[in-house]
mmCIF file of the C-alpha atoms, coordinates in Angstrom:
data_MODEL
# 
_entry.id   MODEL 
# 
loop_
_atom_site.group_PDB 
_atom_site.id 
_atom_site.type_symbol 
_atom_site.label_atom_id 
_atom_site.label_alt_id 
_atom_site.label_comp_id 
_atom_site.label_asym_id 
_atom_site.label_entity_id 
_atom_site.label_seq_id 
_atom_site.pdbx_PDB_ins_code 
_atom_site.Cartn_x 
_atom_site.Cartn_y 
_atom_site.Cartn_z 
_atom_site.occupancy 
_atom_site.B_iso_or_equiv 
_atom_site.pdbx_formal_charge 
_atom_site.auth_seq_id 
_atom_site.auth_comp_id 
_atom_site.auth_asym_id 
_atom_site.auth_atom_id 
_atom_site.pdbx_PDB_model_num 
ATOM 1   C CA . UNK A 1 1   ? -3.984 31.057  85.812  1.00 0.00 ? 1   UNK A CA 1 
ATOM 2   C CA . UNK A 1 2   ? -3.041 34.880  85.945  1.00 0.00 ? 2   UNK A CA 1 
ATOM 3   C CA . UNK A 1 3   ? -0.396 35.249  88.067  1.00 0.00 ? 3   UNK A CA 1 
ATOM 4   C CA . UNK A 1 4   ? -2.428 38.593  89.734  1.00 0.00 ? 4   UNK A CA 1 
ATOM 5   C CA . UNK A 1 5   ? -5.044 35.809  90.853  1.00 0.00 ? 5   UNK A CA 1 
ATOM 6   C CA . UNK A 1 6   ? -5.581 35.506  94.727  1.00 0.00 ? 6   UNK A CA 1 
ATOM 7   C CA . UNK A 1 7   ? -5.331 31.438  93.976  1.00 0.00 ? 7   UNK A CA 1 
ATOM 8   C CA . UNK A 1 8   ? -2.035 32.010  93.107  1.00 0.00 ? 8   UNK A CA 1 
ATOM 9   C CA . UNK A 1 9   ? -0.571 32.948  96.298  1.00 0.00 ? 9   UNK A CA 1 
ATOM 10  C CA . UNK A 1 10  ? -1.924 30.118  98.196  1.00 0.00 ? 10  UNK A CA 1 
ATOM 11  C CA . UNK A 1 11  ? -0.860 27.073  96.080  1.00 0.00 ? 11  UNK A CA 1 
ATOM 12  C CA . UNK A 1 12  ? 2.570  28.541  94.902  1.00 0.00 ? 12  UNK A CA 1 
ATOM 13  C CA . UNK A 1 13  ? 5.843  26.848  96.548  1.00 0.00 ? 13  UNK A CA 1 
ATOM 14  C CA . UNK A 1 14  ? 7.795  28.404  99.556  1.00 0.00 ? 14  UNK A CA 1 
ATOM 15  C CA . UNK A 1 15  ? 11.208 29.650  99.719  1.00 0.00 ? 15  UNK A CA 1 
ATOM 16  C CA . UNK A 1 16  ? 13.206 26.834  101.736 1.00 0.00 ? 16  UNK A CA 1 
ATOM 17  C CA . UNK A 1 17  ? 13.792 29.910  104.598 1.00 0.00 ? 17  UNK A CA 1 
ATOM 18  C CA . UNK A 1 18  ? 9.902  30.511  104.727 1.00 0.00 ? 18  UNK A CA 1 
ATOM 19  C CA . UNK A 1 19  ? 9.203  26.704  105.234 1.00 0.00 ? 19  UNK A CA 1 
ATOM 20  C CA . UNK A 1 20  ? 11.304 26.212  108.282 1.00 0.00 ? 20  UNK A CA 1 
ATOM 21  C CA . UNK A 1 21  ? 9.391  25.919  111.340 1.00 0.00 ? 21  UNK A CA 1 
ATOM 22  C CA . UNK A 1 22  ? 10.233 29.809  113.584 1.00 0.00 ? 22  UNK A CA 1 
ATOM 23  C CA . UNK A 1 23  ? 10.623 29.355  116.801 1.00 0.00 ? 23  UNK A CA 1 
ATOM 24  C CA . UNK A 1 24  ? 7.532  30.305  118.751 1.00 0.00 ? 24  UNK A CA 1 
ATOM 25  C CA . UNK A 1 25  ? 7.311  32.555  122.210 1.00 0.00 ? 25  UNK A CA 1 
ATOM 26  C CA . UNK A 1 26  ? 8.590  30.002  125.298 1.00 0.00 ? 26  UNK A CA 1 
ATOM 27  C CA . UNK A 1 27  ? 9.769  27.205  122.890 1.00 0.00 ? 27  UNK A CA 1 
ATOM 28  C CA . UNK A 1 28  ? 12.882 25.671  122.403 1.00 0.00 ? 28  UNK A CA 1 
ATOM 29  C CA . UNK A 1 29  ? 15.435 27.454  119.849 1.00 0.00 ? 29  UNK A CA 1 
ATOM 30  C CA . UNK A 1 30  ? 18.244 25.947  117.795 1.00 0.00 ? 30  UNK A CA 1 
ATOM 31  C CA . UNK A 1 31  ? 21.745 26.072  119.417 1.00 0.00 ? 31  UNK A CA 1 
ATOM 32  C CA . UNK A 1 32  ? 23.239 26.518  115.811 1.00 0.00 ? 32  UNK A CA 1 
ATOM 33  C CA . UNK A 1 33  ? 24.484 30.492  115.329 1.00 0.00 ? 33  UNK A CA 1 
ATOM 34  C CA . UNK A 1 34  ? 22.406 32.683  113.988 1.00 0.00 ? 34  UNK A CA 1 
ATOM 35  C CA . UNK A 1 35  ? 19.465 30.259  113.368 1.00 0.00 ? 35  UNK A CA 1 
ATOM 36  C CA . UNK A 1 36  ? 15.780 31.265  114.932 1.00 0.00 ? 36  UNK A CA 1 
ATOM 37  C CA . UNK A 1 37  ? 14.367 27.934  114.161 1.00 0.00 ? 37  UNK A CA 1 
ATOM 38  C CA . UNK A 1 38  ? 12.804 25.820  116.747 1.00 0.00 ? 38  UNK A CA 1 
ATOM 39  C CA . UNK A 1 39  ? 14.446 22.917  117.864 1.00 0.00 ? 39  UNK A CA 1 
ATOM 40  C CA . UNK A 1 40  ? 13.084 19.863  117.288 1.00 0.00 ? 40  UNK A CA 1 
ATOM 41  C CA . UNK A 1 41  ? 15.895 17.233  117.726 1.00 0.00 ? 41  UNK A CA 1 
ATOM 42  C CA . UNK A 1 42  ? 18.694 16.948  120.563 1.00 0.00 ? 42  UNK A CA 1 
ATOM 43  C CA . UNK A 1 43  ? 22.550 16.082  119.893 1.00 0.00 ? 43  UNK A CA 1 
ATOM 44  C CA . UNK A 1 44  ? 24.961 14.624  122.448 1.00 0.00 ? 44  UNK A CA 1 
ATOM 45  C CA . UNK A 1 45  ? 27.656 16.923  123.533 1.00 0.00 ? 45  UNK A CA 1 
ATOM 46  C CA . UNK A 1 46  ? 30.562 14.430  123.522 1.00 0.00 ? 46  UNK A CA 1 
ATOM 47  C CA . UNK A 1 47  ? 33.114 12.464  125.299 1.00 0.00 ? 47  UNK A CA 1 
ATOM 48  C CA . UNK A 1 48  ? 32.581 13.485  129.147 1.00 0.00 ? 48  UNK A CA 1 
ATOM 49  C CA . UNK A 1 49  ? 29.744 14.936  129.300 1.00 0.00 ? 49  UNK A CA 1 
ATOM 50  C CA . UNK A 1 50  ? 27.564 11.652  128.400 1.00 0.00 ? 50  UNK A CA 1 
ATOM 51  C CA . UNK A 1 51  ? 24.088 12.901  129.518 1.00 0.00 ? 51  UNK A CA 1 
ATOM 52  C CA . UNK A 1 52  ? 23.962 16.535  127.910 1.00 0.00 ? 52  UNK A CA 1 
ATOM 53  C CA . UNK A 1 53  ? 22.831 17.152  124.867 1.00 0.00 ? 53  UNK A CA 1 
ATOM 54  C CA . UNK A 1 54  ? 22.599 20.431  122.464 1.00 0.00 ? 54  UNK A CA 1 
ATOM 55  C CA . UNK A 1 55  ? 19.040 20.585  120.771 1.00 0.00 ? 55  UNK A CA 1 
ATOM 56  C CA . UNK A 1 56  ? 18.892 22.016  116.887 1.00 0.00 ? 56  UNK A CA 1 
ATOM 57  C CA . UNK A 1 57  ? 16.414 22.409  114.059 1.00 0.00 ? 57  UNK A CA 1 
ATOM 58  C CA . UNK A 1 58  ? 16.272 19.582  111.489 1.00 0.00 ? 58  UNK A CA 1 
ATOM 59  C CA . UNK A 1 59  ? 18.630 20.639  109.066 1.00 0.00 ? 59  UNK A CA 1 
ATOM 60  C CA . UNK A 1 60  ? 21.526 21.848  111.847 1.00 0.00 ? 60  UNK A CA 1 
ATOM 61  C CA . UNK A 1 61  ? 21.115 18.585  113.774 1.00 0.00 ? 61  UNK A CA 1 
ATOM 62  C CA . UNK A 1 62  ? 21.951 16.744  110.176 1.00 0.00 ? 62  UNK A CA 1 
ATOM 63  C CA . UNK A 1 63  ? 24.773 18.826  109.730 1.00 0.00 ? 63  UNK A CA 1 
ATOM 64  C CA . UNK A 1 64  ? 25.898 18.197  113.432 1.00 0.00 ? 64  UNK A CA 1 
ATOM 65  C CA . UNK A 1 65  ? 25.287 14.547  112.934 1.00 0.00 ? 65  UNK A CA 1 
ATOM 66  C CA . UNK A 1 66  ? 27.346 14.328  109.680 1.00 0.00 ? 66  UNK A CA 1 
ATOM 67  C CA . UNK A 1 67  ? 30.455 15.794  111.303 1.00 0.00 ? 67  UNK A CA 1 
ATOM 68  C CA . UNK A 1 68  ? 30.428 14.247  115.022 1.00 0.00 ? 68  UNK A CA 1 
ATOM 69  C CA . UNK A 1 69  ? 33.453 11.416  116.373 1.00 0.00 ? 69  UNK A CA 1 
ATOM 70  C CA . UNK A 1 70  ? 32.658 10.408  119.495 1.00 0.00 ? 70  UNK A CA 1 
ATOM 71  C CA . UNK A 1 71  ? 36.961 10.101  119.754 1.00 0.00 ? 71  UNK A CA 1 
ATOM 72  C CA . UNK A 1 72  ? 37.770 12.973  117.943 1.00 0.00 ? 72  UNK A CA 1 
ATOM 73  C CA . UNK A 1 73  ? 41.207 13.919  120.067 1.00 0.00 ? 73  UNK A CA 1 
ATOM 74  C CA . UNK A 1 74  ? 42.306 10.616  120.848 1.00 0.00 ? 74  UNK A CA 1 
ATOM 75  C CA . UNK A 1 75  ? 45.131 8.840   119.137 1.00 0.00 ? 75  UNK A CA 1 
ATOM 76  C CA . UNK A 1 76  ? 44.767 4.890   118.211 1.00 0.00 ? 76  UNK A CA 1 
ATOM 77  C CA . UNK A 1 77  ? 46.262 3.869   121.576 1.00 0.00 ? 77  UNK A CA 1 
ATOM 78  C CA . UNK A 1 78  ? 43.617 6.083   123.453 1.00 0.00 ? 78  UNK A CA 1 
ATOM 79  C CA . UNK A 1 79  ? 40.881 4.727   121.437 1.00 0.00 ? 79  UNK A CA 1 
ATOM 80  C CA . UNK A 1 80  ? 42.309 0.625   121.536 1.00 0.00 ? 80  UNK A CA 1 
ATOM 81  C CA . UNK A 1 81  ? 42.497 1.056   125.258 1.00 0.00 ? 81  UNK A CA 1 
ATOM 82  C CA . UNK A 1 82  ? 38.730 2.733   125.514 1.00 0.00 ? 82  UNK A CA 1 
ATOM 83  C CA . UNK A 1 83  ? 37.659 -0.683  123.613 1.00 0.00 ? 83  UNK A CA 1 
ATOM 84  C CA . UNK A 1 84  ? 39.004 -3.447  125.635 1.00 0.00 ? 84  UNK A CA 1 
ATOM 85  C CA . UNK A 1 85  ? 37.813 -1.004  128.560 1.00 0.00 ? 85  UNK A CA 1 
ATOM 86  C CA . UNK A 1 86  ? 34.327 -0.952  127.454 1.00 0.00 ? 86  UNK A CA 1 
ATOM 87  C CA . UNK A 1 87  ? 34.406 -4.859  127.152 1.00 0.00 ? 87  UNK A CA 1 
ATOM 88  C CA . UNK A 1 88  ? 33.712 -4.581  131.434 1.00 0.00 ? 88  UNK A CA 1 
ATOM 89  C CA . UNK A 1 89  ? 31.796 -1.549  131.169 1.00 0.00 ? 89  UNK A CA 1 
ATOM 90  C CA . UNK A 1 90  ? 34.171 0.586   132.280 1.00 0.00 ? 90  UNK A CA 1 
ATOM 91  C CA . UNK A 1 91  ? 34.015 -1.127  135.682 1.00 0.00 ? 91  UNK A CA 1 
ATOM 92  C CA . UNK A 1 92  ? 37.453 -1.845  137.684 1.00 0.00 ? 92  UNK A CA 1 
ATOM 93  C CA . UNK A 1 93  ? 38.815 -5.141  137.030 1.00 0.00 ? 93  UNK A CA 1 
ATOM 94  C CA . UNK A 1 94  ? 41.255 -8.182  138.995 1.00 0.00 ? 94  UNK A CA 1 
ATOM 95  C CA . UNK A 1 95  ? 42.545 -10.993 138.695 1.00 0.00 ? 95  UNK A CA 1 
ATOM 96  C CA . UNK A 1 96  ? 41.345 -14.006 140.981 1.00 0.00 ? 96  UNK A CA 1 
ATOM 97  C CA . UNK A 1 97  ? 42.441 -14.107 144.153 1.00 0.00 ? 97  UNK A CA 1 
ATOM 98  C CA . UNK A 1 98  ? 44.085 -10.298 144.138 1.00 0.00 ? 98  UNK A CA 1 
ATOM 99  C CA . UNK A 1 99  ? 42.714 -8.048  146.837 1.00 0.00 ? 99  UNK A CA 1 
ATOM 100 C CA . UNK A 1 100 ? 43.807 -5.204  148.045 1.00 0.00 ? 100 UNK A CA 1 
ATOM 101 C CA . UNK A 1 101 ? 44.164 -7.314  151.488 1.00 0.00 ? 101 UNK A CA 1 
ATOM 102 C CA . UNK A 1 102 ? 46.269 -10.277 149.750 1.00 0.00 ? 102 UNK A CA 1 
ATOM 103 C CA . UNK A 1 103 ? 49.610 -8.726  150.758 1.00 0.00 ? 103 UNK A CA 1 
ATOM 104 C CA . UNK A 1 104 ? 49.306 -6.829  154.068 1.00 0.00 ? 104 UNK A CA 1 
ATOM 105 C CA . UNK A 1 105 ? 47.280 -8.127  156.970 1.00 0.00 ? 105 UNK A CA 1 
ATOM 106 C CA . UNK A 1 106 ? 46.054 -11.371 155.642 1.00 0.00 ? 106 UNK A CA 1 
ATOM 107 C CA . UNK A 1 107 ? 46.316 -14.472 158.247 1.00 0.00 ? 107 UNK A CA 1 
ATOM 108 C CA . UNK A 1 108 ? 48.384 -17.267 156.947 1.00 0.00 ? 108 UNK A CA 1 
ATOM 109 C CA . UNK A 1 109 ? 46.540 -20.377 155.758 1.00 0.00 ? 109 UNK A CA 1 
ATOM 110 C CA . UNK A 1 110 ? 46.535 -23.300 157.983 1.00 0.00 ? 110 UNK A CA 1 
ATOM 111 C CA . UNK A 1 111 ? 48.601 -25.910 156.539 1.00 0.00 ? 111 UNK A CA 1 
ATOM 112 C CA . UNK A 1 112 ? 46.308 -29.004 155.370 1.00 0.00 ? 112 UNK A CA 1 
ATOM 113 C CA . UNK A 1 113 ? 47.899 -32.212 153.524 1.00 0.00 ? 113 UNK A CA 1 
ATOM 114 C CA . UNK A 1 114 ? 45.742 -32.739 150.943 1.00 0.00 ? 114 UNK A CA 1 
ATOM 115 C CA . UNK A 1 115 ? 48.094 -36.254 149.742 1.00 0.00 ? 115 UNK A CA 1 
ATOM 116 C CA . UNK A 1 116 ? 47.177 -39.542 149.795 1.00 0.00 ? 116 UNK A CA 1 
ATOM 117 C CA . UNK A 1 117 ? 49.828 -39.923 152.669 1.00 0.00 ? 117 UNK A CA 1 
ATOM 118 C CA . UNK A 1 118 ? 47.737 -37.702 154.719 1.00 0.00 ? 118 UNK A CA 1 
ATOM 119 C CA . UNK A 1 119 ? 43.996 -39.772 154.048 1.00 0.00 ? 119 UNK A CA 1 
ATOM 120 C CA . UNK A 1 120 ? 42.932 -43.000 154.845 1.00 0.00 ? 120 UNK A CA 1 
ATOM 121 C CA . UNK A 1 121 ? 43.058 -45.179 151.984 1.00 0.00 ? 121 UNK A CA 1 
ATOM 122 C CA . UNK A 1 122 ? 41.171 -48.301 152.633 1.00 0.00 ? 122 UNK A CA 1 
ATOM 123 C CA . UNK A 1 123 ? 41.084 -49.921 149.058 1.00 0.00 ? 123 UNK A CA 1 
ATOM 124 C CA . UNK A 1 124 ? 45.113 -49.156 148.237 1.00 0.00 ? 124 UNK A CA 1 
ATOM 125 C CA . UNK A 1 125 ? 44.047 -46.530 145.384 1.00 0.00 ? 125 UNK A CA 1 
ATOM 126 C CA . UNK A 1 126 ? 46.924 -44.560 145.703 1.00 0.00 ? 126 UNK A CA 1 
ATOM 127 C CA . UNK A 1 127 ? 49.238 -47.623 146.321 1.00 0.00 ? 127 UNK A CA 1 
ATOM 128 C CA . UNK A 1 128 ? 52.568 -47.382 144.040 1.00 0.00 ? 128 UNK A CA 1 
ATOM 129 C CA . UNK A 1 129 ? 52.282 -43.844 142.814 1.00 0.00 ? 129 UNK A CA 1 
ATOM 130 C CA . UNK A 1 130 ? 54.788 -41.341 142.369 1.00 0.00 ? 130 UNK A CA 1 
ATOM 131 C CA . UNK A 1 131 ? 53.387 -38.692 144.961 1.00 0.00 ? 131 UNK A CA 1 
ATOM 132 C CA . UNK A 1 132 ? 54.960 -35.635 145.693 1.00 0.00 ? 132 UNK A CA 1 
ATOM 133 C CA . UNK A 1 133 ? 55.366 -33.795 149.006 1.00 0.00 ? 133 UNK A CA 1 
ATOM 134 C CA . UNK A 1 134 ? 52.725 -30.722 148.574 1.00 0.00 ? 134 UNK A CA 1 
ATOM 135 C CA . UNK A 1 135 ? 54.974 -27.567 147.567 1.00 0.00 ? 135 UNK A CA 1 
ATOM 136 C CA . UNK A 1 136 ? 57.332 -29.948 146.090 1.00 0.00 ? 136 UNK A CA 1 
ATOM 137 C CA . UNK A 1 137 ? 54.508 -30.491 142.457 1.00 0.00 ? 137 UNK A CA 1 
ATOM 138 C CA . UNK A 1 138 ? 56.358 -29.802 138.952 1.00 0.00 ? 138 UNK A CA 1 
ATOM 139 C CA . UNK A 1 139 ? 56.511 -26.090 137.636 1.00 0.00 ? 139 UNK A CA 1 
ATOM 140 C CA . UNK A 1 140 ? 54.359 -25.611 134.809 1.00 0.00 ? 140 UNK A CA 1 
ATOM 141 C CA . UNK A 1 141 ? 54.664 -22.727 132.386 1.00 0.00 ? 141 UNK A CA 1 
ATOM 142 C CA . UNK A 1 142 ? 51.903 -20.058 134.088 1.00 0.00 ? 142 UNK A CA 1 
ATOM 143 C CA . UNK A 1 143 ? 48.743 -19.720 131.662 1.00 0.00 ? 143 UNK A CA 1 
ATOM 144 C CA . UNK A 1 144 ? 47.198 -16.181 130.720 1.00 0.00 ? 144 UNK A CA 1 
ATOM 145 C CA . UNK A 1 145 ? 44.134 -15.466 131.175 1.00 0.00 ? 145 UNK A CA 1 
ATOM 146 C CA . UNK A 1 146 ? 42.050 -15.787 128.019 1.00 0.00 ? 146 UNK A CA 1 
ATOM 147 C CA . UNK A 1 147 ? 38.707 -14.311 128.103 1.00 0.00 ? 147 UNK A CA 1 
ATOM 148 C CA . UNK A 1 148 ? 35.633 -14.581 125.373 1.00 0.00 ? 148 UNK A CA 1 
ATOM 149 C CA . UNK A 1 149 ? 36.499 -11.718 123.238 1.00 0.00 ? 149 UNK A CA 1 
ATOM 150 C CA . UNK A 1 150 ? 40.349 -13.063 122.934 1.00 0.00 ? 150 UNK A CA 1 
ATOM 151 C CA . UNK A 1 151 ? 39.444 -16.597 122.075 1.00 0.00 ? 151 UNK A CA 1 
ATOM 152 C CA . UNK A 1 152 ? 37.091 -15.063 119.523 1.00 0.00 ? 152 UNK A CA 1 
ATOM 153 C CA . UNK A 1 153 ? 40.195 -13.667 117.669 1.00 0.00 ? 153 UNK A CA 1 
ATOM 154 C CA . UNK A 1 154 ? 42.164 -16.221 118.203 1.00 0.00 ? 154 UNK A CA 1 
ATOM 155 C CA . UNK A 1 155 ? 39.692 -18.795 116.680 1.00 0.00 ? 155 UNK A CA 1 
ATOM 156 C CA . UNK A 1 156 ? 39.278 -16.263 113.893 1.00 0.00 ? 156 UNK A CA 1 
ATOM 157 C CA . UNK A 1 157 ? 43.110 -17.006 113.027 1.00 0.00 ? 157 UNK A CA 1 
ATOM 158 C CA . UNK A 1 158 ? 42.698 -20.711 113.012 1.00 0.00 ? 158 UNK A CA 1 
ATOM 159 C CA . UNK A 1 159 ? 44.992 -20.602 116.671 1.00 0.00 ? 159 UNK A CA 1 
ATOM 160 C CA . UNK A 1 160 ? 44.681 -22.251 119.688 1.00 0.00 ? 160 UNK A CA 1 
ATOM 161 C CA . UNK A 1 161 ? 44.660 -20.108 123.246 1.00 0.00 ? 161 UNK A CA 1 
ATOM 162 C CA . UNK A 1 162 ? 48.341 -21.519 123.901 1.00 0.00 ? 162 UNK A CA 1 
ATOM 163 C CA . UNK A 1 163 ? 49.243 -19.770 120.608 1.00 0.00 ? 163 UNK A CA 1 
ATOM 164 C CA . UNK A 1 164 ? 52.685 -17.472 121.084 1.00 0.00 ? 164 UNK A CA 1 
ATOM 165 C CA . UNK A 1 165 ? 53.067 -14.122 119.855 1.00 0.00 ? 165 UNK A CA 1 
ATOM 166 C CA . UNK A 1 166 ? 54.889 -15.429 116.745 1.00 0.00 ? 166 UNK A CA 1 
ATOM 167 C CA . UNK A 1 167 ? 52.340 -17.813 115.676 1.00 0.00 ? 167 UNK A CA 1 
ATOM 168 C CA . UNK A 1 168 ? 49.913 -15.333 115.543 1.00 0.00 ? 168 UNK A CA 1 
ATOM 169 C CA . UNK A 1 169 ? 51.569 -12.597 113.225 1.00 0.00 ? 169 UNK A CA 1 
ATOM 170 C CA . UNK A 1 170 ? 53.144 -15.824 111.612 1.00 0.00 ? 170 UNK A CA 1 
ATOM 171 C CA . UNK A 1 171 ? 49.106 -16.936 111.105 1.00 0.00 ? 171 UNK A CA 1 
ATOM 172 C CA . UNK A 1 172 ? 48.135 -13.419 110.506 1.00 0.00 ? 172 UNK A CA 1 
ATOM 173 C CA . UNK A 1 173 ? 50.686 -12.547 107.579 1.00 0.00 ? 173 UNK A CA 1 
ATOM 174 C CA . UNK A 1 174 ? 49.495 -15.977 105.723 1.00 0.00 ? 174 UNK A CA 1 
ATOM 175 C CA . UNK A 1 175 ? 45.874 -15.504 105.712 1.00 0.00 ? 175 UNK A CA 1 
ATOM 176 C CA . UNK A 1 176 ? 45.998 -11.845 104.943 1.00 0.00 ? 176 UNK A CA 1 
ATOM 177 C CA . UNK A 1 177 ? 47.725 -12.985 101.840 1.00 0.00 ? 177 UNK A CA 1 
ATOM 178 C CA . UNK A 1 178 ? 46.388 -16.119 101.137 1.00 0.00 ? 178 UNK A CA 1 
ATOM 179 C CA . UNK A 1 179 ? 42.837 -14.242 100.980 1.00 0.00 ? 179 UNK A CA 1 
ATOM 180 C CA . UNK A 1 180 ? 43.691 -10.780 99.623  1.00 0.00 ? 180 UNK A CA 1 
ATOM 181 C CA . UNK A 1 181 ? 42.096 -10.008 96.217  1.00 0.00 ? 181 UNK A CA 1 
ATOM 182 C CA . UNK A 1 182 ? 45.412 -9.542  94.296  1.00 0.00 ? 182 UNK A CA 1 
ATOM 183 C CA . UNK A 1 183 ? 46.452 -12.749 94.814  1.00 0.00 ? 183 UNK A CA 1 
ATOM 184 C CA . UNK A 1 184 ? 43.149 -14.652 94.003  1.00 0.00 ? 184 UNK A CA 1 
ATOM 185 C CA . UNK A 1 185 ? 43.055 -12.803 90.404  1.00 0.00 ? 185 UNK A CA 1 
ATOM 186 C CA . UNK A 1 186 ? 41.115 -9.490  91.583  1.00 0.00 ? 186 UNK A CA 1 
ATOM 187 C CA . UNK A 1 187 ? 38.009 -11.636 93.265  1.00 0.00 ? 187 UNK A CA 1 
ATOM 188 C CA . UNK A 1 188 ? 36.629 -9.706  96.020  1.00 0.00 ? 188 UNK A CA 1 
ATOM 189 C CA . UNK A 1 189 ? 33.949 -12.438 97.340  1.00 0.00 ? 189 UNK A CA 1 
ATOM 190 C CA . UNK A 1 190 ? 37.041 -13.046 100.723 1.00 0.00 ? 190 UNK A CA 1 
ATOM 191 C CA . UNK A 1 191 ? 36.883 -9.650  101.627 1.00 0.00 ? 191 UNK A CA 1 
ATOM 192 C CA . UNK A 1 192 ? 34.609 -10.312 104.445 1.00 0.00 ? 192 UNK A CA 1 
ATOM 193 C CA . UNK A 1 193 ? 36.408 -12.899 106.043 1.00 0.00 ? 193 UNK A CA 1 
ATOM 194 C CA . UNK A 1 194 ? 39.827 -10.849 105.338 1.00 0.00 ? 194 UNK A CA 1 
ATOM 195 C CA . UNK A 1 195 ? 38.530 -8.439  107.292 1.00 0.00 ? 195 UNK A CA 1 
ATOM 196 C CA . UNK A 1 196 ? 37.649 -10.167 110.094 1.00 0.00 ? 196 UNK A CA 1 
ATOM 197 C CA . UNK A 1 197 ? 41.361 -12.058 110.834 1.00 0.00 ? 197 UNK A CA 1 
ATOM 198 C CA . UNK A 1 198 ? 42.129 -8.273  110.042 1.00 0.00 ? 198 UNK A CA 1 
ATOM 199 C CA . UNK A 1 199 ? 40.554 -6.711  113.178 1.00 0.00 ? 199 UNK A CA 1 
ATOM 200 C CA . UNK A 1 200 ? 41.208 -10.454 115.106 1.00 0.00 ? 200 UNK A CA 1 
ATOM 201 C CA . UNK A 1 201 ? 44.601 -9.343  114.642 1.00 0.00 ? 201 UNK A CA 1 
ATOM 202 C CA . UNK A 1 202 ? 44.045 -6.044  115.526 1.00 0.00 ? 202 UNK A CA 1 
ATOM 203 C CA . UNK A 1 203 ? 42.648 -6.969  118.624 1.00 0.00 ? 203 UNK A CA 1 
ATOM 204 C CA . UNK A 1 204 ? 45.319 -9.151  120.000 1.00 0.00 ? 204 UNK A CA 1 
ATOM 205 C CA . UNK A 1 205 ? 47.635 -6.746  119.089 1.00 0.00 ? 205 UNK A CA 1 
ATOM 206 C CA . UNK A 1 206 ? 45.929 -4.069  121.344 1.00 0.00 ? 206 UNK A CA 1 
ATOM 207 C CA . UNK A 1 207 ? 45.493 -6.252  124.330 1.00 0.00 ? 207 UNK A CA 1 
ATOM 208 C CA . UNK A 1 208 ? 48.982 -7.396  123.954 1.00 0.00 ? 208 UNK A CA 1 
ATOM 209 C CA . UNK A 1 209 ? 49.247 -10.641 122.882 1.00 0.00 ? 209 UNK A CA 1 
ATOM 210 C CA . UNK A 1 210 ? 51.476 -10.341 120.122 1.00 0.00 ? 210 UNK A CA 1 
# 
């Protein structure tokens, strides 16, 4: 085909410049500097400002894409505590029985003996045991409060939820070595579960249990 042939124009390739889509009159145009394309695709803006977006042409909205970190800013503290946050949703959190009443104003309970000394006891069930006055029952050591997401970890580790802080580094340190590749002759096929007791670990660490 002569390249002075009118067929020629219409079947020959594009530059990349004359392909992109040019914004037409009353649409949309890419927020990118110095680019007249239309914009196709929309981009989130960031951390506190979750609803607004930034709209770009295909390419710019790749290139946006590529480069965005929805913590950029934040050091690992920042982003550990934004984690176990967003395990409520970002929703304000007590413990049982806390109010902001529990202190001030609150009417004291009436006192109720809840004993065996204080029931009838027709059929002598209680008859010859050690009961204790009520106030007067044995201190036990107070329990933490262990939700899903901690006994997930600590199941990870092989640990119970009454593990201390030792036991689980302790735990940690052995199964970090016992499954790392250089000492199972360069075999790789553990990694997976290495990194799991890794970010178990992790975990408790951030939420402060060891």
């Amino acid at each position: 085909m002569k390249f002075a042939s009118p067929y020629f124009d219409r079947i020959r390739v594009k530059p990349e410049d004359d392909r992109r889509a040019q914004a037409r009159p009353g649409m949309r145009v890419c927020g990118f500097k110095g680019c007249g394309c239309e914009a196709t695709h929309r981009a989130p803006l960031g951390r506190d400002r979750e609803g607004e977006f930034v709209w770009f042409c295909l390419d710019h909205v790749r290139e946006y894409n590529a480069t965005y970190n929805y913590f950029a800013g934040m050091n690992d503290a920042a982003v550990a505590a934004y984690q176990k946050d967003a395990l409520t949703g970002h929703r304000p959190t007590w413990s049982m029985g806390v109010n902001s009443w529990s202190k001030k104003g609150r009417r004291p309970e009436p006192h109720v003996d809840m004993g065996p000394r204080g029931a009838a006891d027709p059929f002598g069930m209680f008859d010859g045991e050690d009961w204790r006055p009520q106030g007067a029952s044995q201190a036990e050591p107070e329990g933490r409060l262990i939700r899903n997401a901690e006994r997930k970890a600590l199941t990870a580790l092989n640990l119970d939820i009454h593990a201390t802080a030792a036991e689980i580094k302790a735990r940690f340190k052995e199964l970090a070595k016992r499954l790392h590749p250089d000492a199972n002759g360069g075999d790789r096929s553990r990694e997976d579960k290495l990194r799991e007791i890794i970010q178990a670990y992790n975990y408790l660490k951030s939420v402060g249990f060891c």
